[in-house]
N, C-alpha and C positions, 0 to 999 in steps of 0.2 A: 404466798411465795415471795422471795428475798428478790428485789428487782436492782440488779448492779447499776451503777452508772458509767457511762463513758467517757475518756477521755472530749468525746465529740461532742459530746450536752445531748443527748439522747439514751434514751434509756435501754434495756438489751435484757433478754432471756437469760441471757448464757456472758460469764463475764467475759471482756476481753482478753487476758493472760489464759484463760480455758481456748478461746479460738485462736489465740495464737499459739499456740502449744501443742494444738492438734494440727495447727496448719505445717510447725515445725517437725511435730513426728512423721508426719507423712511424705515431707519432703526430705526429711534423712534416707527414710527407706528408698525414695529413690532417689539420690544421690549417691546412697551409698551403691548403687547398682548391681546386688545381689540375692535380693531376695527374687522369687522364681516371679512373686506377682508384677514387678516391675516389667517384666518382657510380655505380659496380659497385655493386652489392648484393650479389654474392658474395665482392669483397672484404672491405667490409664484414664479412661474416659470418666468412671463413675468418679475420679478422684477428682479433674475437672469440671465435674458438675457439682462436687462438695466445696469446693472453691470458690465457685460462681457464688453459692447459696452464700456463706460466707462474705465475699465479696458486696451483695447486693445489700446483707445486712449490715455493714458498717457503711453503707452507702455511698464506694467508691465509683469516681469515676472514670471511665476510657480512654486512655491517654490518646493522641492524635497516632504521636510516635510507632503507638506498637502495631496499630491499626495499618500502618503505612509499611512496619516490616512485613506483617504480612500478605500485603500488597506486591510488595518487594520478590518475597521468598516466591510466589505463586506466577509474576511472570519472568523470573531465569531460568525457572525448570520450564515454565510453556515454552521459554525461548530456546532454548537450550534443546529441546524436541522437538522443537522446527526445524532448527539449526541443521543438527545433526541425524536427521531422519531416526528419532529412536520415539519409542513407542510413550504414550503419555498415561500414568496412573495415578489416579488424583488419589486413592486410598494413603498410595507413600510418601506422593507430597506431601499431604495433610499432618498424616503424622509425624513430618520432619518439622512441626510447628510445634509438637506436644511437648518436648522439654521445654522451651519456648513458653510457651503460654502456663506451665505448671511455677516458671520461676515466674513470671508477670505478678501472677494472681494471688502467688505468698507472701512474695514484695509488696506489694499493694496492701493485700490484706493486717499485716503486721507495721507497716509503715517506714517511719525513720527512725525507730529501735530495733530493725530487724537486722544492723550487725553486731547488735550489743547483745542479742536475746540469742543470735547464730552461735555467737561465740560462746558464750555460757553454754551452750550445748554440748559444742566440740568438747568444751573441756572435760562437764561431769563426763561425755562419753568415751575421753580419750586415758579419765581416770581408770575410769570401769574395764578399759581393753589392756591395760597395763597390768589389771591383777590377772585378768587371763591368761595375758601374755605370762606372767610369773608363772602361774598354775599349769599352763602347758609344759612349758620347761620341765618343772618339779612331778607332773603327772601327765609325760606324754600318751599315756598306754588309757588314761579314762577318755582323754578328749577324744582318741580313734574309737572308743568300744560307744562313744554317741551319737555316730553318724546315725545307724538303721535309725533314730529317734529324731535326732534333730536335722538330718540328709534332706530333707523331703521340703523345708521352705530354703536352698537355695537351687538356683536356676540349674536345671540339667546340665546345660552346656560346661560349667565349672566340676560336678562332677565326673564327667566324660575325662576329664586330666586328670581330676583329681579325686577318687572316688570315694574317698571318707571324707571330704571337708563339707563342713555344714556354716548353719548362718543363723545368728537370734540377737538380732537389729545392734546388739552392742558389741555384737565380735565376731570374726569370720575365721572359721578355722579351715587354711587351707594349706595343708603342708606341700612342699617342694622336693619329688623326690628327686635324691643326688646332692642335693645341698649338705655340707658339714655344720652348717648352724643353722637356726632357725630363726625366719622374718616374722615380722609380725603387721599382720594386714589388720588389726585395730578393728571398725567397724566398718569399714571401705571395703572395697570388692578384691583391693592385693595390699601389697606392700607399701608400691609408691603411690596410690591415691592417698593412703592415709597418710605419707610425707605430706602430701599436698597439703591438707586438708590444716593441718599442723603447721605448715608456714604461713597460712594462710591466717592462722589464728594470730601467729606470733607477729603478724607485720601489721594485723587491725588493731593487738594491743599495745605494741612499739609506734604506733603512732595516735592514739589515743593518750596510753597514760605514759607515753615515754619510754626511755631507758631503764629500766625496773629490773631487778635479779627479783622478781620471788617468785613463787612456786607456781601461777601460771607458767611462767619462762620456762623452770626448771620441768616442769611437766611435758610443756611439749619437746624441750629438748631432748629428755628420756625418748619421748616417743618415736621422734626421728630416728635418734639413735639403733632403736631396735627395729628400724624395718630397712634396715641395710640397704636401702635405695639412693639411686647415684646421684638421681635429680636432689634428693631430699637432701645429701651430703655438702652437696654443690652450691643449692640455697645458704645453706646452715654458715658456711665459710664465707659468700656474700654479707651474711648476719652479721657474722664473727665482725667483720671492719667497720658496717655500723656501729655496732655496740665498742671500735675499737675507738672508731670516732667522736661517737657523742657521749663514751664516761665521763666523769667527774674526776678529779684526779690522776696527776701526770705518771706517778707510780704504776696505777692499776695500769693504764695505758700501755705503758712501756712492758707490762709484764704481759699482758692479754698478747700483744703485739709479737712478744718471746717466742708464748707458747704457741703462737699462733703459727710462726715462720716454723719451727720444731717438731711440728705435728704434719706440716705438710707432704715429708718424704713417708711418713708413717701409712697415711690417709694412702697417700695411693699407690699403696704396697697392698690392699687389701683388694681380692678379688674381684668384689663387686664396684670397686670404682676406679684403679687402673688396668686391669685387662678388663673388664666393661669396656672401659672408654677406645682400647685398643683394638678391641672385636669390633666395636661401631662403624671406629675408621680406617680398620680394611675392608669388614664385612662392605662397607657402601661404594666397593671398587669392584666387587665378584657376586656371583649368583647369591639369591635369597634360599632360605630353606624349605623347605618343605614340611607345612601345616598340612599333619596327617587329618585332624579333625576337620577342617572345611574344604579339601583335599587342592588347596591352592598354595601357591607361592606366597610365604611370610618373607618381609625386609626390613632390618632393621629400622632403627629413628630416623639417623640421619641419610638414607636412601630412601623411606619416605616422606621427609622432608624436601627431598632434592628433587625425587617425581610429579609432588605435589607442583611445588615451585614453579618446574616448567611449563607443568601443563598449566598454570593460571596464567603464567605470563603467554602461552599460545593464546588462551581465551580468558581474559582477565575477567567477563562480566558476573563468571561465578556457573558450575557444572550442577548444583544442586544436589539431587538425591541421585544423581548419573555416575556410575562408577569410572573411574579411567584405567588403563594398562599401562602395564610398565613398557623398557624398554624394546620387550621380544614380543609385544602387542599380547600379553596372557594378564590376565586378571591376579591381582596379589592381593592382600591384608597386612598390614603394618601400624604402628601406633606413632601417633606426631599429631599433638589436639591441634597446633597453632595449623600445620600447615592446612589438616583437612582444615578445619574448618573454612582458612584461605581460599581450599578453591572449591568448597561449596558455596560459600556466599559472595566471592570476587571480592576486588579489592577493594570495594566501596563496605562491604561486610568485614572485611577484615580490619579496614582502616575505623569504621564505627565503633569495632570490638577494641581497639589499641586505646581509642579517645575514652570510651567508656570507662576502660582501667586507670587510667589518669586523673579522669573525673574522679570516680571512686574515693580511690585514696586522697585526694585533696579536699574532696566533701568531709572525709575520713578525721584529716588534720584542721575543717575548720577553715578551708578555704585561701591559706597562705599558703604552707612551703610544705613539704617532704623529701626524704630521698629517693633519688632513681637508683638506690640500687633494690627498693620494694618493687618497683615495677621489673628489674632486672630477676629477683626471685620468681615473682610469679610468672614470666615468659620460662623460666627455666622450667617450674615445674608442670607449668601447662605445655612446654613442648615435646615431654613424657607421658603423658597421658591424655585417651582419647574422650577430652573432656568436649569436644565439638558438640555432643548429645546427651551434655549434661546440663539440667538448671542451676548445679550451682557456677557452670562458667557463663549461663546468660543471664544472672544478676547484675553482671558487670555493667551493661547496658542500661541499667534501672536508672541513671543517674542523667538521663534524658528523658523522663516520664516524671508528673509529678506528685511527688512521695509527701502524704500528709502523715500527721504524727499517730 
């Protein structure tokens, strides 16, 4: 039997790029947050202990750090149930650690090439959703005759709105009735995760290899493009003055700059990003709507960002896995990653998670300089998406543990 070597000076069954590769497939499926096994518990679990095994073979070891957030996480929910006389179940704490610990254990395991080997990912996989997205378009009428077939590995709950949209790890098909065009949710659970996902690529490789047009760029650009998302739009024009800034030549400048002022009155004439933006900010003056499916009050972004807000700054220490009410004391659902996550983990959690992303991208550049307007991207697109219970938003934090090669 062919015995590989390791980077480490020890020898291994199973080569490295095979365990990272599987450590990467597993953590796509859940990030992407669509497949029905991601909402298992036992997945969950067993994928945890596929990690461990992993883990224990490249012989990493425990950082102090994570040991201590979970430390952390376990007494603001005890406090927080003392506090507030509300009842204590360690099952949900627990599993408020499982994103948590899934990103830990991937990062570890794959090391300080895991955002070079992440990204190579995104991309073949952002390739691959683009000819779907093509193939949808040109043959809307097959991808609905594939749900009975392919329906059955995404989460019911997505069904329930959407009752032909299926999932097969490299593309999600979920159409939007009443819509006149059609988004394209990539391999991400909608629209604007896979924007996210897609800036995220474009800002590890704009400060990696620089300023660069080629067909990375141009690929995630397409992809933003087609998923009509407002966050994703919003980043993209942040981009736009990066790249207006740091070209080569005063010409290209001046024109980038043109077309740039040119396009603005266009951009938000289009539905999805100036009356979006205007629905937002009435909608967070007047009553939320009503979410037939979990039969509570849905509010938009920025009224769950404004709820969130208060109620941390009433109890800054962090509410945990404890839900809060709005303002007529009734239970709602809303999406806003930054704030929840804010006032679940206080602002001792929140402020970790801001340092983290800074970290990041400056480990990212090599330890000198970058732009803030990459961390102004990523606030943008994480404050659209309820990335609080995602492992790809607790990577961020990796850059206080520490990462062998």
């Amino acid at each position: 039997m062919r015995i590989s070597q390791t980077v480490y000076g020890t020898n291994s069954l199973i080569p490295k790029k095979v365990i990272d590769n599987i450590v990467l497939f597993f953590l796509f499926i859940y990030i992407s947050n669509t497949a029905s096994i991601c909402f298992e518990q036992t997945f969950s679990f067993v994928l945890i202990g596929l990690f461990c095994t992993f883990f224990l073979l490249k012989k990493r070891r425990i950082d102090p750090f994570i040991v201590g957030i979970g430390i952390y996480w376990f007494f603001i929910n005890f406090l927080y149930s003392n506090v507030f006389n509300e009842s204590w179940v360690f099952n949900k704490v627990l599993g408020g650690l499982i994103p948590l610990t899934i990103s830990y254990l991937g990062f570890k395991i794959i090391g300080s090439s895991f955002w070079h080997r992440f990204e190579k990912w995104v991309f073949v996989l952002t390739v691959i959703s683009l000819v779907f997205y093509a193939m949808q378009l040109l043959f809307p009428f097959i991808f609905e005759r594939l749900s009975p077939i392919l329906g059955n590995f995404i989460a019911d709950f997505y069904t329930e709105a959407r009752p032909t949209a299926w999932y097969v790890f490299v593309y999600t098909y979920s159409p939007i009735a009443g819509l006149a065009y059609v988004r394209n949710s990539g391999f991400m659970w909608e629209p604007g995760a896979f924007a996210m996902i897609c800036i995220i690529a474009i800002i590890y490789r704009s400060i990696v290899y620089g300023v660069k047009t080629d067909k990375y760029l141009i690929i995630y650009v397409i992809a933003v493009l087609t998923t009509m998302s407002t966050a994703g739009y919003l980043a993209l024009v942040l981009y736009l003055l990066f790249y207006i800034r740091n070209s080569e030549g005063r010409i290209k400048t001046i024109l980038f700059l043109l077309l740039f002022i040119c396009a603005i009155p266009f951009v938000f004439q289009l539905e999805f990003i100036g009356e979006k933006l205007n629905d937002y900010l009435y909608n967070s003056n007047v009553y939320g709507n009503t979410n037939e499916r979990l039969d509570t009050i849905e509010y938009d972004r920025f009224t769950v960002f404004r709820l969130n807000m208060e109620r941390l700054l009433y109890y800054p220490l962090g509410y945990g896995v404890y839900n809060i009410k709005d303002d007529f004391g009734y239970n709602f659902v809303g999406v806003n990653g930054i704030a929840t996550f804010a006032r679940m983990w206080g602002i001792a959690g929140i402020s970790f998670m801001l340092i983290g992303i800074y970290k990041t991208l400056k480990k990212m550049y090599g330890g000198t300089s970058f732009s803030w307007l990459f961390v102004l991207m990523l606030l943008i697109v994480f404050f659209s998406n309820p990335i609080e219970r995602s492992p790809l938003f607790f990577v961020y934090l990796m850059p206080f543990c520490r990462i062998q090669k």
